[in-house]
C-alpha positions, -999 to +999 in steps of 0.1 A: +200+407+533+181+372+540+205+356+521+234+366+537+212+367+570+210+324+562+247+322+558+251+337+597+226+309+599+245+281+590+281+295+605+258+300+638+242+261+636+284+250+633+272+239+601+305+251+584+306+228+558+275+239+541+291+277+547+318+270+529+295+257+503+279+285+497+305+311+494+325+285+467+294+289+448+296+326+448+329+328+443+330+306+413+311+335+396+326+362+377+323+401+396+302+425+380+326+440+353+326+479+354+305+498+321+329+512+296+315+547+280+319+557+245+321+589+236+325+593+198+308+607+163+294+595+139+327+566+134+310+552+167+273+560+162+267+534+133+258+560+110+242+550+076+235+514+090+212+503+117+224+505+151+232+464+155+252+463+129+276+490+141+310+479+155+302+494+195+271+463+190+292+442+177+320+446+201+295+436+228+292+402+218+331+402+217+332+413+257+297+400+269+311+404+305+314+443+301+284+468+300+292+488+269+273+522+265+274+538+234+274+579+241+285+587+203+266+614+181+271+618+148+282+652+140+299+656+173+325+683+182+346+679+214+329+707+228+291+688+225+311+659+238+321+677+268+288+693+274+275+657+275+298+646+291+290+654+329+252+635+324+272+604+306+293+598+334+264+599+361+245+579+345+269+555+335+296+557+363+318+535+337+354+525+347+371+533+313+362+566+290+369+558+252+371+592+240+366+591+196+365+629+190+381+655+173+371+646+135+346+676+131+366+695+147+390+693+118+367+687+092+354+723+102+389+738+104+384+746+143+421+757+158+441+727+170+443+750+205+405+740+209+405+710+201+432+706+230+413+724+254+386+708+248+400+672+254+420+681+279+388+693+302+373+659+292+404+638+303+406+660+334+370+653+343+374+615+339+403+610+358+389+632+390+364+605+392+394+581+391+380+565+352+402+551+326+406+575+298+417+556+269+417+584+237+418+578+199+439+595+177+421+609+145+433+619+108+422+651+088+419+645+054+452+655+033+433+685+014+434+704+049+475+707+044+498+691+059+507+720+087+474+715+097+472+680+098+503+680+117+491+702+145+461+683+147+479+649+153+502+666+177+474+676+201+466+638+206+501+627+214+506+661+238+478+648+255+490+612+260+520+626+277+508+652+298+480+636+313+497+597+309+471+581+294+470+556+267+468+571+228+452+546+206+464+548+168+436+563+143+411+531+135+400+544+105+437+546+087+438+509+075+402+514+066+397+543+049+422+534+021+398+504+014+372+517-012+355+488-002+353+495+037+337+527+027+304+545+026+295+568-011+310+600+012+344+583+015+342+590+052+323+569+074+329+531+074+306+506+064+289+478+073+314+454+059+342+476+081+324+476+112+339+439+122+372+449+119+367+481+138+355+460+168+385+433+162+405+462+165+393+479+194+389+452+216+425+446+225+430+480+234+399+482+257+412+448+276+449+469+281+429+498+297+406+477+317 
């Protein structure tokens, strides 16, 4: 309050040239940029690796104007990420929602019906609070059949249509054919991959934002 207390001070004393001083200096600095929430498994979580080598870290230095909180879990279901998710978004009050689940879902053979409900009650409880939702398609491993696999893709693009928000394509698909990208499980990325993951994300992020 003082300091806007002296501005009235100088506008009061005529001494408008010094005003207008003043608010060119704090214009010429950026606003404070709105967090962005991510709420993921154990793609997001930097799981085998420490947690500043992970591509949510690295994708900080990428957007150092941005608050970037990392809500991922390893071993997360979109039901634990909706049960979180009311506590993340007090917390955080972030303007855009990266939701990165679904992949344990399918890995456990939960029914693509689920998995929709689930997402959907996460998408509707972002956008009541007027947030970005900006979700990630995932991939079940081709050993689940293809029917499945199908049903489980579909979910994410029925979701991007009914609730008109923007679907971002799987990250891990140009990835995860790379042996090289790839931790001893063939399913989490590694260190090497986590650069790219952030490269990757970070256009998409901006388009939400």
């Amino acid at each position: 309050m003082a300091l806007f207390s002296d501005i009235k001070t100088f506008f009061n004393l005529k001494n408008r040239r010094c005003g207008f001083a003043i608010l060119f200096l704090f214009s010429s600095f950026p606003l404070s940029a709105a967090p962005i929430l991510i709420l993921g498994d154990s793609l997001s979580a930097s799981y085998g690796m420490p947690e500043n080598e992970g591509w949510v870290h690295l994708l900080r230095s990428k957007m150092p104007e941005h608050t970037i909180i990392n809500g991922s879990v390893s071993g997360e279901t979109s039901a634990g990420g909706l049960r979180r998710l009311p506590a993340l978004l007090e917390s955080a009050s972030p303007e855009v929602l990266l939701v990165e689940l679904g992949g344990n879902d399918g890995l456990r053979g939960f029914p693509p019906k689920q998995l929709k409900n689930n997402l959907t009650k996460i998408i509707e409880l972002a956008k009541t609070k007027q947030i970005k939702v900006l979700l990630s398609e995932i991939m079940v491993p081709p050993n689940y059949g293809p029917r499945y696999a199908s049903q489980i893709s579909q979910v994410y693009k029925e979701l991007a249509v009914e609730h008109d928000i923007t679907l971002m394509p799987f990250f891990m698909e140009a990835i995860v054919i790379d042996s090289s990208l790839m931790q001893r499980d063939g399913i989490h990325p590694n260190a090497k991959a986590q650069p790219q993951i952030a490269e990757f994300m970070q256009p998409w992020i901006q388009r939400t934002l």
